[in-house]
C-alpha positions as CSV (number, residue, x, y, z in Angstrom):
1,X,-4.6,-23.2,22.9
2,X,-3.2,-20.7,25.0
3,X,0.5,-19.3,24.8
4,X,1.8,-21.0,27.8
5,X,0.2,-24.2,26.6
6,X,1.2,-24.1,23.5
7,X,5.0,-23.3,24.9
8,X,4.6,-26.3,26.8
9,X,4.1,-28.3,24.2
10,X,6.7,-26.9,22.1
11,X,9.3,-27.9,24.8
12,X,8.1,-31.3,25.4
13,X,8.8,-31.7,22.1
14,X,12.4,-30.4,22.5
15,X,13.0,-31.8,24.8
16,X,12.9,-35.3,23.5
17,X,16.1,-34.1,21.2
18,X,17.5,-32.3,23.8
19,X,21.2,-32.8,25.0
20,X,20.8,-30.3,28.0
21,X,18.1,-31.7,29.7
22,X,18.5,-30.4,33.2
23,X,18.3,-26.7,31.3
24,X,15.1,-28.1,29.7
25,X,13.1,-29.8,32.3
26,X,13.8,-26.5,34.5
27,X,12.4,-24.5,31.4
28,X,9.5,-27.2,31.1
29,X,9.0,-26.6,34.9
30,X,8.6,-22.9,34.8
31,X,6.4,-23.1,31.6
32,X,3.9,-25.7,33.6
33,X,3.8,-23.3,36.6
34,X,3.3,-20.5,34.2
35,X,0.2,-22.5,32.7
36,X,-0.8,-23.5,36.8
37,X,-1.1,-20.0,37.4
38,X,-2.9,-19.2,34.5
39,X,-5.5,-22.1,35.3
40,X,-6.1,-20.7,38.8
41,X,-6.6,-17.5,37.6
42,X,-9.1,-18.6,34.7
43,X,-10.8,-20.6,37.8
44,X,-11.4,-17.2,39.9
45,X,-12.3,-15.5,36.8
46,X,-14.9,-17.5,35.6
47,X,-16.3,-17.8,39.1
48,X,-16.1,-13.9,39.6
49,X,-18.3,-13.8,36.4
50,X,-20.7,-16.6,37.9
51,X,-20.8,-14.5,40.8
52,X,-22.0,-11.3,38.8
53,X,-24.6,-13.3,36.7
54,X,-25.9,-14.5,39.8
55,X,-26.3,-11.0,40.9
56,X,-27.9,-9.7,38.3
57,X,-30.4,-12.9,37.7
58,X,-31.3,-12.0,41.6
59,X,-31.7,-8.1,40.4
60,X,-33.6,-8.5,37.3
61,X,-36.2,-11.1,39.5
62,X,-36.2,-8.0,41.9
63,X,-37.0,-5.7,39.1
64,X,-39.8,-8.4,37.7
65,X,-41.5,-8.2,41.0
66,X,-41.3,-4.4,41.2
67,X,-42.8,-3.9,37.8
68,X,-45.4,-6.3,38.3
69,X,-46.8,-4.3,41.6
70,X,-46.6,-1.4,39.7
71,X,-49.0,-2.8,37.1
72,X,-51.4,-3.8,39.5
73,X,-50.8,-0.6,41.6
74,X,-51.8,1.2,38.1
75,X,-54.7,-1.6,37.6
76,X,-56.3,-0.6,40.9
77,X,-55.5,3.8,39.9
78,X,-57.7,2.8,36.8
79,X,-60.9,1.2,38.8
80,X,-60.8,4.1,41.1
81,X,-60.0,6.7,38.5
82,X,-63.3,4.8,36.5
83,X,-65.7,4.6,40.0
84,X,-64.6,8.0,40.7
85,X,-66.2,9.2,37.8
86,X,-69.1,7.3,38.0
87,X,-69.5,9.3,41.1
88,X,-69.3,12.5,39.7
89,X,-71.7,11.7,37.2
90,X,-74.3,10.9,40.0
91,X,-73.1,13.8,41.2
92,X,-74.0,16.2,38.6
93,X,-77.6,14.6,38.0
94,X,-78.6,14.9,41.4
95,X,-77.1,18.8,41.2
96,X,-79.3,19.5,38.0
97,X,-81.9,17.6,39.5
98,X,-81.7,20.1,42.8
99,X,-81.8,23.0,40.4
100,X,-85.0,21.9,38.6
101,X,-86.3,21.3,42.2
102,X,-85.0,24.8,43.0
103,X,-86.4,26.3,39.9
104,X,-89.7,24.6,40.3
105,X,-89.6,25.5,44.4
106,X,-89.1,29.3,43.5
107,X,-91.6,29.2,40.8
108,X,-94.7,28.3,43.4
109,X,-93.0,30.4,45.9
110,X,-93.8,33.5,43.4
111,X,-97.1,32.4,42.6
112,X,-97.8,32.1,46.1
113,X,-96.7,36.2,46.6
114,X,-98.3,37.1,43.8
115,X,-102.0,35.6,45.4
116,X,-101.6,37.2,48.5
117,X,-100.7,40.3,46.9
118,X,-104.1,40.2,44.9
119,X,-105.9,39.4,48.2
C-alpha cells in the first residue's frame, strides 16, 4: 500500500472520532487528490514503459531479421568459397596437364632437330 493510501486510510479512520470534521474532511480531500495524482502518474508511467517494450520487441524482430540475412548471406559466401575451389582445382590439372603436353611437345620437337641434323 502506498504512503498516500495508507494516509488515506489512516484519516478515514480519524475521522470517524473526529470533533473537527471540516479540518478533517479538507485533510481527507487533499490526501485523495494526493493519491489521484499519484494514480495518473503510475498510469503514464506504466504506459511510458509499455511504450519502450514495444520498442524494443519491434528492434530485437529487426535485429532477428538482420541476423538471419546475414546467415544466409554467409551460407551462399560458403557455396561460392567451396565452387570456387573446385574451380581452381580444375584449374591446376588442366595446367599440369598443359605442361606434360608442353614437355611431351618439346621432347619431339628435339628429336625432330636432332634428325635433320643427322641428314
Amino acid at each position: 500500500m502506498s504512503d498516500a493510501a495508507r494516509s488515506l486510510a489512516e484519516m478515514a479512520e480519524a475521522l470517524k472520532t473526529s470533533t473537527n470534521a471540516q479540518k478533517s474532511a479538507e485533510e481527507l480531500a487533499a490526501t485523495a487528490e494526493e493519491l489521484s495524482t499519484n494514480a495518473d502518474e503510475l498510469k503514464a508511467s506504466s504506459q511510458q514503459i509499455s511504450t519502450a517494450i514495444e520498442q524494443i520487441n519491434k528492434a530485437a524482430s529487426v535485429q532477428a531479421k538482420a541476423a538471419e540475412a546475414s546467415n544466409a548471406v554467409g551460407a551462399q559466401m560458403r557455396g561460392n568459397a567451396k565452387s570456387m575451389g573446385e574451380r581452381a582445382d580444375l584449374s591446376v590439372e588442366k595446367a599440369l596437364a598443359m605442361q606434360r603436353l608442353l614437355v611431351s611437345n618439346k621432347a619431339n620437337v628435339d628429336t625432330l632437330i636432332d634428325r635433320k641434323s643427322v641428314v
